[in-house]
Z-matrix of the N, CA and C atoms (Angstrom, degrees):
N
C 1 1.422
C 2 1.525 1 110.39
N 3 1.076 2 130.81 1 -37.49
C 4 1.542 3 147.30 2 166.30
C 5 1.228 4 90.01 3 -44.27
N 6 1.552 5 154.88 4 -73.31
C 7 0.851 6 144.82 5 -119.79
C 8 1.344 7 103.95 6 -106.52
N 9 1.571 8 123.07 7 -15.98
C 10 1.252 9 123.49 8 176.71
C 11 1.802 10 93.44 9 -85.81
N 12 1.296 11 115.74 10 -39.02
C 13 1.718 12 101.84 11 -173.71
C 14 1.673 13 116.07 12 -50.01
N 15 1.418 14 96.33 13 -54.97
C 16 1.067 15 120.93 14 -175.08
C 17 2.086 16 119.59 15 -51.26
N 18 1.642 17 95.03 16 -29.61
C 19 1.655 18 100.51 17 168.94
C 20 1.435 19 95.18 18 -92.85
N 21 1.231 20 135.44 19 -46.65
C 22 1.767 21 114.17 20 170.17
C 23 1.365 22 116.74 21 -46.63
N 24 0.766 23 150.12 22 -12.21
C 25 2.015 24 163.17 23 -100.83
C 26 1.756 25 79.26 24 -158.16
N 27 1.346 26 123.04 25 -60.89
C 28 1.517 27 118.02 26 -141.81
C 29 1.988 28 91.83 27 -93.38
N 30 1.451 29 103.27 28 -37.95
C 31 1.200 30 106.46 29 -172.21
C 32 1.695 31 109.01 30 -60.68
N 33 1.927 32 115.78 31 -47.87
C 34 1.150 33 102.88 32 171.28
C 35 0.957 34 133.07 33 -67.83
N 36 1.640 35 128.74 34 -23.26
C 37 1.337 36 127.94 35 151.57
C 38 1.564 37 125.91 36 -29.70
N 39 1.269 38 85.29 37 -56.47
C 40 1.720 39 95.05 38 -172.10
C 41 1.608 40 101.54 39 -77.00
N 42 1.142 41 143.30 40 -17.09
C 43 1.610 42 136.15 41 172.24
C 44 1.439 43 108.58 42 -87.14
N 45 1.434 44 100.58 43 -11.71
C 46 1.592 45 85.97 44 -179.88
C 47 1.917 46 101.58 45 -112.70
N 48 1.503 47 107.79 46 -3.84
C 49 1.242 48 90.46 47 -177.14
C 50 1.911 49 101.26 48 -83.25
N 51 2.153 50 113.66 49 -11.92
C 52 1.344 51 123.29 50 179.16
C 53 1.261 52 112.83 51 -66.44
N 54 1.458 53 96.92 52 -41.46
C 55 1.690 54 109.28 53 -169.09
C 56 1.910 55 100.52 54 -79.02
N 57 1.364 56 134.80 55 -7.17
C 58 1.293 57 137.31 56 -172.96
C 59 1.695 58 104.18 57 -84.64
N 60 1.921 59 98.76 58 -45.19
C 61 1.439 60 105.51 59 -170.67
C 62 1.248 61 110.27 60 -90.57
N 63 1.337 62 123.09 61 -6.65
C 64 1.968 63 117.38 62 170.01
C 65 1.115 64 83.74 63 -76.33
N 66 1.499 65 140.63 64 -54.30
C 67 1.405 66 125.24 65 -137.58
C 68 2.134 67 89.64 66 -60.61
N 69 1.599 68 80.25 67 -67.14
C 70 1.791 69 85.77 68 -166.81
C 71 1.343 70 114.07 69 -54.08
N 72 1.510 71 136.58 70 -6.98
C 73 1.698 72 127.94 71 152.27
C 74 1.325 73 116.80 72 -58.61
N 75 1.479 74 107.41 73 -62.04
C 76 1.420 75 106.11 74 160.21
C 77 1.224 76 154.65 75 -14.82
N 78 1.518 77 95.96 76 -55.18
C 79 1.483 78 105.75 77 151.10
C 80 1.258 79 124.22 78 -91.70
N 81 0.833 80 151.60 79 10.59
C 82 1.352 81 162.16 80 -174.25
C 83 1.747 82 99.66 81 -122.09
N 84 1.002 83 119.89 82 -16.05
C 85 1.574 84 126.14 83 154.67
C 86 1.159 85 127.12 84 -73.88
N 87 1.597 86 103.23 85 -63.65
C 88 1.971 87 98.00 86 171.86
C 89 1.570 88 102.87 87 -92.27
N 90 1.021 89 126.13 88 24.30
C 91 1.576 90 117.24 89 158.14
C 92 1.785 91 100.33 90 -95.60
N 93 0.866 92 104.81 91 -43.89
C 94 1.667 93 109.45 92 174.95
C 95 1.699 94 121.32 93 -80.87
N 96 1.213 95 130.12 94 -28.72
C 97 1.334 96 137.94 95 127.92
C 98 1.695 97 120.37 96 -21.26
N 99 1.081 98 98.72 97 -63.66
C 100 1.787 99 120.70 98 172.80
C 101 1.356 100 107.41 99 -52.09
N 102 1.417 101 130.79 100 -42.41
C 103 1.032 102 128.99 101 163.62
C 104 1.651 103 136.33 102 -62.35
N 105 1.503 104 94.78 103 -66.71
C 106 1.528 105 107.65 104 163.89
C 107 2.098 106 105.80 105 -52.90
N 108 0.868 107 130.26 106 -5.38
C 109 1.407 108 118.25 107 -161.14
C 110 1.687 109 81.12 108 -110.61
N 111 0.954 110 119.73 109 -51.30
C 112 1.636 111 105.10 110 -170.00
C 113 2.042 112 108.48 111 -82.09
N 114 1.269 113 107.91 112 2.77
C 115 1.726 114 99.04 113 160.12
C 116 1.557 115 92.01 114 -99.53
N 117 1.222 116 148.61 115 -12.63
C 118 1.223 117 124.35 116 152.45
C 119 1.070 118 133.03 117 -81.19
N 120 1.467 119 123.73 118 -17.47
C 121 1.513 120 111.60 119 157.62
C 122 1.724 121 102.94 120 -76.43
N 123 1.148 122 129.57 121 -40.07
C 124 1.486 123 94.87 122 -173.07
C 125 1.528 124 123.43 123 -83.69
N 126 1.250 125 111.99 124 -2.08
C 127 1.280 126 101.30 125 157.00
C 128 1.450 127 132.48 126 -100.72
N 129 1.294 128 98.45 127 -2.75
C 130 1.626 129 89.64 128 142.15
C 131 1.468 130 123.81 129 -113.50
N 132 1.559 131 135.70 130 19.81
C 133 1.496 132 121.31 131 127.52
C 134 1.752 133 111.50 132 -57.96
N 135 1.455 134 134.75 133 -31.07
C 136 1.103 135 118.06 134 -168.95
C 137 1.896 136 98.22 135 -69.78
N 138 1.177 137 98.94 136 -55.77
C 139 1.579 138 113.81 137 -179.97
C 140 1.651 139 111.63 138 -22.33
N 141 1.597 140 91.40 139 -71.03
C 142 1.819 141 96.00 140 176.72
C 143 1.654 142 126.45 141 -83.60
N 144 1.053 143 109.21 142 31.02
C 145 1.199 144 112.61 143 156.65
C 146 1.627 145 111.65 144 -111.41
N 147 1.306 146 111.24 145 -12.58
C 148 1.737 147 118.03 146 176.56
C 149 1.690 148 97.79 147 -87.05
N 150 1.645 149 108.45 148 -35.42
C 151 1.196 150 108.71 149 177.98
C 152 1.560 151 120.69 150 -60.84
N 153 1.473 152 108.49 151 -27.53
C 154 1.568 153 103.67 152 -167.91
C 155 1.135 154 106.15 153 -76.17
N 156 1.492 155 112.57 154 -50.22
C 157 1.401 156 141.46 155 175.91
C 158 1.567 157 105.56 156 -18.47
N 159 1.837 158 109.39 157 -64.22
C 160 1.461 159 120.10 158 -172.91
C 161 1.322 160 99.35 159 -76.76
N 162 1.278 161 136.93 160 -32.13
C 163 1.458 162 121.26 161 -175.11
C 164 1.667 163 109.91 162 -75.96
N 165 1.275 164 111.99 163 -30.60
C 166 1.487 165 126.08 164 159.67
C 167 1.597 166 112.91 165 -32.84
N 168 1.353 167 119.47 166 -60.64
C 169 1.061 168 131.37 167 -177.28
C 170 1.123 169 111.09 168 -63.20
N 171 1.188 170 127.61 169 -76.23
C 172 1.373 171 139.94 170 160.63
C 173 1.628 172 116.89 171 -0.28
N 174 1.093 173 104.58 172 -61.17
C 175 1.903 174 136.97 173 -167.15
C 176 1.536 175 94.79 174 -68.88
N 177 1.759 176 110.69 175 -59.00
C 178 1.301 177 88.77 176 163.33
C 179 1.502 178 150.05 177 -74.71
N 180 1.382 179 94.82 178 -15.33
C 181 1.850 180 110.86 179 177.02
C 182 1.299 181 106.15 180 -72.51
N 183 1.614 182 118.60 181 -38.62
C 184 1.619 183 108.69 182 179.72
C 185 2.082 184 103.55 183 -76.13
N 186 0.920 185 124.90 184 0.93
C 187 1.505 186 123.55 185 -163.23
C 188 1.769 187 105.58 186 -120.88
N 189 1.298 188 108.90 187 0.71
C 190 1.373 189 128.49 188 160.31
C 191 1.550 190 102.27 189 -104.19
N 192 1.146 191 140.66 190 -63.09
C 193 1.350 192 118.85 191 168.39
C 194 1.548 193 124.87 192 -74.01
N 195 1.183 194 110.04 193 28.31
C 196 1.314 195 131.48 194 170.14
C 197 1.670 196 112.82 195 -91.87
N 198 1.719 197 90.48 196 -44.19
C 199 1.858 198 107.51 197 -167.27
C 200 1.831 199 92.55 198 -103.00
N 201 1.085 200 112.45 199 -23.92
C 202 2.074 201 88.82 200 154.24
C 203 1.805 202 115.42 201 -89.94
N 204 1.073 203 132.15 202 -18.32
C 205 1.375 204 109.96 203 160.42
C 206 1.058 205 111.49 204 -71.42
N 207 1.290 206 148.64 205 -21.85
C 208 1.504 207 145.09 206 -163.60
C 209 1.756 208 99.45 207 -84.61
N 210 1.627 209 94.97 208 -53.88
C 211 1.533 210 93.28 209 -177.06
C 212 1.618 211 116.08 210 -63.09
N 213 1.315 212 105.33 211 -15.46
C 214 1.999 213 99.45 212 -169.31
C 215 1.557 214 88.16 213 -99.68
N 216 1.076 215 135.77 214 3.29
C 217 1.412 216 137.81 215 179.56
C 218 1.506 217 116.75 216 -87.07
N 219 1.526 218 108.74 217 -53.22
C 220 1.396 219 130.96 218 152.50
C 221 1.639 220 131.28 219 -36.66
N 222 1.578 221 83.81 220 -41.48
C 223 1.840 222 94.31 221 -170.16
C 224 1.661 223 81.23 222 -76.90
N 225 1.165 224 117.34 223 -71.98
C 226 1.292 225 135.99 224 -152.33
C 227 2.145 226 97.74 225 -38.96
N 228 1.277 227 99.18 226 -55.20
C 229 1.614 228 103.14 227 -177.19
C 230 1.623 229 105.85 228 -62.97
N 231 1.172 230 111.07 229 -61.93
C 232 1.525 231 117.19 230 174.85
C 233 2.066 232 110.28 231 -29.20
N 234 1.397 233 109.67 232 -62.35
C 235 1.462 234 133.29 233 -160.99
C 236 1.661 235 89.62 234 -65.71
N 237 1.728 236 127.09 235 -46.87
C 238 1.619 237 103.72 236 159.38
C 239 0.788 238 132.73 237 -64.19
N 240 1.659 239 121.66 238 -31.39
C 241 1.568 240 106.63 239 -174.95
C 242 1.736 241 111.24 240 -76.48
N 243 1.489 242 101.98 241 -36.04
C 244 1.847 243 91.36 242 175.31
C 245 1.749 244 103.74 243 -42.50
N 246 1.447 245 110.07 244 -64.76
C 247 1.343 246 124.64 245 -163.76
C 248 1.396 247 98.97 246 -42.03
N 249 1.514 248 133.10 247 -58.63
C 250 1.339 249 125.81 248 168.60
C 251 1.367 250 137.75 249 -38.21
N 252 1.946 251 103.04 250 -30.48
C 253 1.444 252 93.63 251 -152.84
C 254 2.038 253 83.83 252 -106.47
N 255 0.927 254 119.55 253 4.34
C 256 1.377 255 131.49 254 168.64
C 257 1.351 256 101.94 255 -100.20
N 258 1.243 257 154.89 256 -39.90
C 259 1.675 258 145.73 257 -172.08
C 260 2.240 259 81.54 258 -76.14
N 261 1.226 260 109.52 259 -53.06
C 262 1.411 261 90.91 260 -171.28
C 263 1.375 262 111.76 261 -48.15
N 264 1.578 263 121.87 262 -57.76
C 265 1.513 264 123.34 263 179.34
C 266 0.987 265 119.62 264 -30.97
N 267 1.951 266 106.73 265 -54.70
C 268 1.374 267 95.17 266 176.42
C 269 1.834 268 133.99 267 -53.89
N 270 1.447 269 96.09 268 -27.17
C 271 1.492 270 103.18 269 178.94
C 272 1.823 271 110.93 270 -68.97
N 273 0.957 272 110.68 271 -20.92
C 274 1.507 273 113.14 272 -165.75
C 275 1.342 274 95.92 273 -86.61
N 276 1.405 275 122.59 274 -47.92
C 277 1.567 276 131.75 275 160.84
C 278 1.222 277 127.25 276 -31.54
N 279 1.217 278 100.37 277 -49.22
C 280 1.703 279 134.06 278 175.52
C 281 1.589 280 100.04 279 -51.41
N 282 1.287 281 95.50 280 -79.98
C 283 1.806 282 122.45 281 -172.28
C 284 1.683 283 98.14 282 -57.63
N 285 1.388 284 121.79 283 -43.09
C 286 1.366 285 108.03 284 -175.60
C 287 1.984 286 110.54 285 -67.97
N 288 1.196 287 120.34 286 -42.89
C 289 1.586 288 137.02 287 134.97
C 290 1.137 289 108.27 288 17.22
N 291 1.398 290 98.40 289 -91.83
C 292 1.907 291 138.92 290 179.32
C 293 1.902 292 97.53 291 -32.59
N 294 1.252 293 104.59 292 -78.04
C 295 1.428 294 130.39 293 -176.07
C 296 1.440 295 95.02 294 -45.69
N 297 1.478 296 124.16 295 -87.39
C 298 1.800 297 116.47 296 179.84
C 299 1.470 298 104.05 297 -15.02
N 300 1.032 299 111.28 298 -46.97
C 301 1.741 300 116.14 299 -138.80
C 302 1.282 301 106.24 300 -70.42
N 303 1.623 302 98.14 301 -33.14
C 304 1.818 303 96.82 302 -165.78
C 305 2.188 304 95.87 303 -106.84
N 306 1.182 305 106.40 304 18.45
C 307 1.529 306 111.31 305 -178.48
C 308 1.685 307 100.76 306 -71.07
N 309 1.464 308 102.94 307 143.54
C 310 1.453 309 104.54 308 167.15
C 311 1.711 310 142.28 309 -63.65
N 312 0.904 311 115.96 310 144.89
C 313 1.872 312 114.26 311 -165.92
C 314 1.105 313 97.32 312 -52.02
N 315 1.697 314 110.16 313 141.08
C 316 1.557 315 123.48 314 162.75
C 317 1.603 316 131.83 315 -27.54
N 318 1.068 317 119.54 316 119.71
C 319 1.644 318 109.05 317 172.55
C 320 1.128 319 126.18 318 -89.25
N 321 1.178 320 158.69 319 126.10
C 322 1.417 321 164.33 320 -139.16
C 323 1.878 322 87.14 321 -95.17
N 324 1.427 323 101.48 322 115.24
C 325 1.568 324 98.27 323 164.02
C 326 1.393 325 100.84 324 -142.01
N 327 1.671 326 86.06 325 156.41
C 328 1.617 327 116.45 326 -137.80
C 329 1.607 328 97.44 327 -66.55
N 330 1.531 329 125.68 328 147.16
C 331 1.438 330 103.79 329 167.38
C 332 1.154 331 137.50 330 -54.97
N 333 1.439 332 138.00 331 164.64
C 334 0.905 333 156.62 332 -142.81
C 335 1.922 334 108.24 333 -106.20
N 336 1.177 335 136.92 334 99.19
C 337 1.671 336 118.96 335 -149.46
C 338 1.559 337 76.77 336 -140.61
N 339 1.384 338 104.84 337 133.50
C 340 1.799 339 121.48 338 138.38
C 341 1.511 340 89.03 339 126.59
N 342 1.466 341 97.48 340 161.32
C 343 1.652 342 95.31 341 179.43
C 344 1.595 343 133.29 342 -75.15
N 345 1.265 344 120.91 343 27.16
C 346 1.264 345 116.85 344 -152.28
C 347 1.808 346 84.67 345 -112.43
N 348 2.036 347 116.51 346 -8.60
C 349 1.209 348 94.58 347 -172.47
C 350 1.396 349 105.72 348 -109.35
N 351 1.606 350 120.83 349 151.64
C 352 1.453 351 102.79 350 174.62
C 353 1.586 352 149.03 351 -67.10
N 354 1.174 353 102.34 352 154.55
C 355 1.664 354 103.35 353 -176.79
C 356 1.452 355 115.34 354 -88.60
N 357 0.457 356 142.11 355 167.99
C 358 1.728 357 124.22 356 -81.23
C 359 1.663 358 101.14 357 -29.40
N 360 0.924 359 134.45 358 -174.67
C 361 1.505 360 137.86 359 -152.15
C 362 1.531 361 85.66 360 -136.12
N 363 1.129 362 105.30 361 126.99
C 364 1.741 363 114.32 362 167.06
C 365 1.345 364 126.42 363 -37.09
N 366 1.425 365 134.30 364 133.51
C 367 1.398 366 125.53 365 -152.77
C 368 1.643 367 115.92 366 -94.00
N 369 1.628 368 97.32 367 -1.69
C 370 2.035 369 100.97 368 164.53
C 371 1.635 370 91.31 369 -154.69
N 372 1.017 371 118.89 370 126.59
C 373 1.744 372 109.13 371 -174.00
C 374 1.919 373 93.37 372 -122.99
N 375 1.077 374 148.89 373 169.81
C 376 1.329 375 147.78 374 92.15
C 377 1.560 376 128.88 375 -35.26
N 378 1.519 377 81.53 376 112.93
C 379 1.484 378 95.18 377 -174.99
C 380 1.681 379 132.36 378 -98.80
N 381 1.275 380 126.98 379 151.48
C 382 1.364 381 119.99 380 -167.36
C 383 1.449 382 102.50 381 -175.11
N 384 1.987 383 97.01 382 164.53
C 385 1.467 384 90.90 383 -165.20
C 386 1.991 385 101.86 384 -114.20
N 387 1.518 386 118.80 385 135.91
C 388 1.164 387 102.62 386 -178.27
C 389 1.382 388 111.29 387 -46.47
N 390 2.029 389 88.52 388 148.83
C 391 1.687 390 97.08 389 -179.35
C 392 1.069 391 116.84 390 100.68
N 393 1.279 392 113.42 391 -32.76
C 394 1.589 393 126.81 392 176.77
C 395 1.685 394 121.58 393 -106.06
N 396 1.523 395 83.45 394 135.13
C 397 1.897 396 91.32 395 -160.78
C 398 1.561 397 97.64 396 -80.33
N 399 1.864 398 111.25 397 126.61
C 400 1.380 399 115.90 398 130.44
C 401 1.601 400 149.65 399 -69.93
N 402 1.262 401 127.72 400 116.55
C 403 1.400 402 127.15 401 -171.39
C 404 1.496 403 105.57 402 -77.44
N 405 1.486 404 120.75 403 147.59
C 406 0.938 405 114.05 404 141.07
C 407 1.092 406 121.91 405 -141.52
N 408 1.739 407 141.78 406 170.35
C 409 1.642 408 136.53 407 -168.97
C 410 1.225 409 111.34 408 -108.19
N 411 1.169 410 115.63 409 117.42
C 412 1.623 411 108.26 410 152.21
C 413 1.516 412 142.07 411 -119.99
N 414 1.667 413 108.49 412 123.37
C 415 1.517 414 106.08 413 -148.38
C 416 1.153 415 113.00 414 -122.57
N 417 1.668 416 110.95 415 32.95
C 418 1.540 417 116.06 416 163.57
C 419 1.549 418 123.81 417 -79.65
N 420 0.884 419 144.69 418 146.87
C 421 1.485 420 130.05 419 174.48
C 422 1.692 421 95.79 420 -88.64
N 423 1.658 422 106.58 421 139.77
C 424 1.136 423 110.39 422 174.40
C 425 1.761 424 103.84 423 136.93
N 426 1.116 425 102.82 424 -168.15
C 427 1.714 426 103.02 425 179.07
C 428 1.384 427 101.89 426 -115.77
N 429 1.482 428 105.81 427 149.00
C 430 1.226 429 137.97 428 -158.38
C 431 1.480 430 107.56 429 -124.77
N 432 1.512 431 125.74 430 144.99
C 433 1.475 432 135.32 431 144.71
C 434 1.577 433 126.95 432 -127.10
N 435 1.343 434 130.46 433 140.10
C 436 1.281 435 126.46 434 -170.92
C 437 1.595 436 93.22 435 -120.72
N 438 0.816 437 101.97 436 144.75
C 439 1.439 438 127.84 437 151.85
C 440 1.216 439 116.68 438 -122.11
N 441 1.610 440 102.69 439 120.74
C 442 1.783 441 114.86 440 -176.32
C 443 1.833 442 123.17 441 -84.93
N 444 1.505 443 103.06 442 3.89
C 445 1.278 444 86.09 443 -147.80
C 446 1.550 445 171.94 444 52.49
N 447 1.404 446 90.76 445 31.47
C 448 1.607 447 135.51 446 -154.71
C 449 1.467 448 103.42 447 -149.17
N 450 0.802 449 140.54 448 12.34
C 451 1.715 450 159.17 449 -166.92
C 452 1.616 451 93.32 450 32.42
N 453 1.582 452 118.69 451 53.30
C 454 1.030 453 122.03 452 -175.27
C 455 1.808 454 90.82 453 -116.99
N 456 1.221 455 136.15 454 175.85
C 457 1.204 456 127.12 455 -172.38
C 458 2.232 457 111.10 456 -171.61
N 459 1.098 458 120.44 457 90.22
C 460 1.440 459 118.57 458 160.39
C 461 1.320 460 127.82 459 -73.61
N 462 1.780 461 120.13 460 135.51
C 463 1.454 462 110.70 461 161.19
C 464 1.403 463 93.47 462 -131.18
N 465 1.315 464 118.38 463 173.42
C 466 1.315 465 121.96 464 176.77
C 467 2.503 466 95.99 465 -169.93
N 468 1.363 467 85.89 466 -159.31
C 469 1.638 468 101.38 467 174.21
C 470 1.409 469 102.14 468 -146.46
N 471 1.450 470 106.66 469 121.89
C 472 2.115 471 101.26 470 159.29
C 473 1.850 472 93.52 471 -91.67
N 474 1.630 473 84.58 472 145.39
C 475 1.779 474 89.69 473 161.60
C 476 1.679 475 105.25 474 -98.96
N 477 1.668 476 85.04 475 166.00
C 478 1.850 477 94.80 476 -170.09
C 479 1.520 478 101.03 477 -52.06
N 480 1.210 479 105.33 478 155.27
C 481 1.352 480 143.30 479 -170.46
C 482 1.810 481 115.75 480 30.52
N 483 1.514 482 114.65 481 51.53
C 484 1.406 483 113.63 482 177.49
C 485 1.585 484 75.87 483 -143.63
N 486 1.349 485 92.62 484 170.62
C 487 1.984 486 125.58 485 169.30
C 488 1.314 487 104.26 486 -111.56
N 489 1.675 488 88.83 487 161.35
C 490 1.697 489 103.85 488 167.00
C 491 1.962 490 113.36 489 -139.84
N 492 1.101 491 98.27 490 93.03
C 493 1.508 492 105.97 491 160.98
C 494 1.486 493 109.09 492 -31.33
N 495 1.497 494 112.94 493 134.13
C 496 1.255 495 121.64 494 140.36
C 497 1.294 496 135.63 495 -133.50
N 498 1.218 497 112.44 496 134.36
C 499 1.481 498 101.82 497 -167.29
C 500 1.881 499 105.53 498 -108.07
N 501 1.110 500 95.75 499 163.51
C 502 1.800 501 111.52 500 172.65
C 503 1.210 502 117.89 501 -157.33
N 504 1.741 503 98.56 502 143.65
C 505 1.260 504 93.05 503 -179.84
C 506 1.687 505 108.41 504 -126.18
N 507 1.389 506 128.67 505 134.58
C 508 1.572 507 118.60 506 173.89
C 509 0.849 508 115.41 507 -118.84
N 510 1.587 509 113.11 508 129.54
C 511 1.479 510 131.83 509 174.30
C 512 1.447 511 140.04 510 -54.89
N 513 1.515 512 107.39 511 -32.72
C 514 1.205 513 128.79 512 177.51
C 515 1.522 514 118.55 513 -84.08
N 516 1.159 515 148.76 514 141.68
C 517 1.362 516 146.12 515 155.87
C 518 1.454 517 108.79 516 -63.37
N 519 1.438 518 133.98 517 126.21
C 520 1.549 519 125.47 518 170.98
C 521 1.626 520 90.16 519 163.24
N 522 1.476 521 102.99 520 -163.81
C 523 1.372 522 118.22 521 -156.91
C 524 1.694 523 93.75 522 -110.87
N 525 1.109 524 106.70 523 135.02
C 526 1.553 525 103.33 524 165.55
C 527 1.702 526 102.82 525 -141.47
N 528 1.333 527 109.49 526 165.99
C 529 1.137 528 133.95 527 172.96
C 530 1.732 529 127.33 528 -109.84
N 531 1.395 530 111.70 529 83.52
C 532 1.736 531 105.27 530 175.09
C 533 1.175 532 116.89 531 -64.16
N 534 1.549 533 139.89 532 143.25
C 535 0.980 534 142.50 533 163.65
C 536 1.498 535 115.01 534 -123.39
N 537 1.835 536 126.22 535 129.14
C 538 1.204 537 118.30 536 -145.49
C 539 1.524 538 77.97 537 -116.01
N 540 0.978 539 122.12 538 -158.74
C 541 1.761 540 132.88 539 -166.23
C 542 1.511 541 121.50 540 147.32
N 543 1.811 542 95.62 541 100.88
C 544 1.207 543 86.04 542 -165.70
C 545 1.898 544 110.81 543 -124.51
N 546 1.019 545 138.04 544 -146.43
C 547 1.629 546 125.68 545 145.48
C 548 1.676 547 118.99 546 -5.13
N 549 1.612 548 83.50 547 -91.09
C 550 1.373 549 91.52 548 -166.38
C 551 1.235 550 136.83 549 -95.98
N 552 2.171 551 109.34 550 -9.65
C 553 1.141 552 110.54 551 -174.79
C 554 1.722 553 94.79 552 -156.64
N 555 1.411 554 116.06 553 -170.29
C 556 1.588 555 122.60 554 -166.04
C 557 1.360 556 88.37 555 -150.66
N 558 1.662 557 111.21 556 124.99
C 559 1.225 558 136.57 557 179.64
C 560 1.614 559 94.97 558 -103.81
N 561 1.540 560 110.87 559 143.64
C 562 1.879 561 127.57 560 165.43
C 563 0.913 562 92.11 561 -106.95
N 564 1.636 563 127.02 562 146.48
C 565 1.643 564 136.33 563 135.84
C 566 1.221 565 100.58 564 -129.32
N 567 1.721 566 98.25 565 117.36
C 568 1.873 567 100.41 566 155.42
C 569 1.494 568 116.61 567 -56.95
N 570 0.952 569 147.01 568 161.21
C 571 0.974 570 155.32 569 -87.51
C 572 1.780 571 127.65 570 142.16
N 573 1.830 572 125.22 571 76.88
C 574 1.080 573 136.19 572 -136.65
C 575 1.732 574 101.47 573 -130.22
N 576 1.195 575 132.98 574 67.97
C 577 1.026 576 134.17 575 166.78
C 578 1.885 577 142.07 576 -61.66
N 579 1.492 578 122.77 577 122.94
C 580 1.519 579 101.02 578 -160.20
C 581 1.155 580 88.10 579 -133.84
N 582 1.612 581 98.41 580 173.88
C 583 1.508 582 112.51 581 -162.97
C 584 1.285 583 113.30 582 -69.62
């Protein structure tokens, strides 16, 4: 019986001298854990703040060659459409050219007498004889107002892709001024009527 006490005796010794040294690894683990864990967080807070720093840079170097492709992209689109909307002018220039060219010879009209016409006399007018109707086209879509210079006055609307004739007629011999007005812009025609 001694010999069984005596191995219960040795066994609890020995479980409590196992159960003494987990305890004290243990702590001596997450006390030393605790250590090693906070030189890895601060060296990697030092880390990612060098990290942001370079990605910082980065972010901006790609966002500067971001804002010169955009800008040489811009010029580049811009520089055709001028080039377009000037090669067209020229064609309309061209074509308006064409048109002068084949227009009929000047007609001698009669001077211009009484006060109703202006002094100096307008330096290209549309000409016509009272009584007799002038047309003109308008082929914007949208609403329109004329002023005839006659304290006479049209508005109306063209729909997309049709015209609208207008005609007028002035009674008086003298100088008037039409003014067209439409959407986007306001056309003048002098305006030189004779007896």
């Amino acid at each position: 019986m001694r010999g069984l006490v005596m191995k219960i005796f040795w066994l609890a010794a020995a479980g409590t001298l196992l159960y003494g040294g987990f305890v004290a690894y243990e702590r001596w683990w997450d006390g030393d854990w605790s250590l090693v864990k906070n030189r890895v967080l601060s060296f990697v807070g030092e880390n990612t703040a060098e990290i942001q720093e370079q990605a910082l840079e980065k972010g901006n170097e790609v966002l500067e060659n971001v804002k010169k492709e955009a800008t040489e992209q811009a010029k580049t689109t811009i520089s055709s459409f001028i080039g377009g909307v000037i090669e067209s002018l020229g064609e309309s220039i061209a074509h308006y050219g064409e048109s002068v060219a084949g227009a009929p010879a000047v007609v001698d009209i009669p001077a211009a007498r009484g006060p109703s016409f202006a002094t100096p006399p307008p330096p290209v007018a549309v000409s016509a004889r009272a009584g007799e109707p002038l047309t003109f086209v308008v082929n914007e879509a949208g609403q329109y107002t004329v002023t005839w210079g006659d304290n006479a006055t049209s508005e109306g609307e063209v729909k997309e892709g049709e015209n609208v004739l207008l005609e007028h007629t002035w009674t008086a011999p003298g100088d008037y001024v039409v003014i067209l007005s439409t959407v986007s812009h306001t056309e003048t025609f002098p305006i030189r009527i004779y007896e």
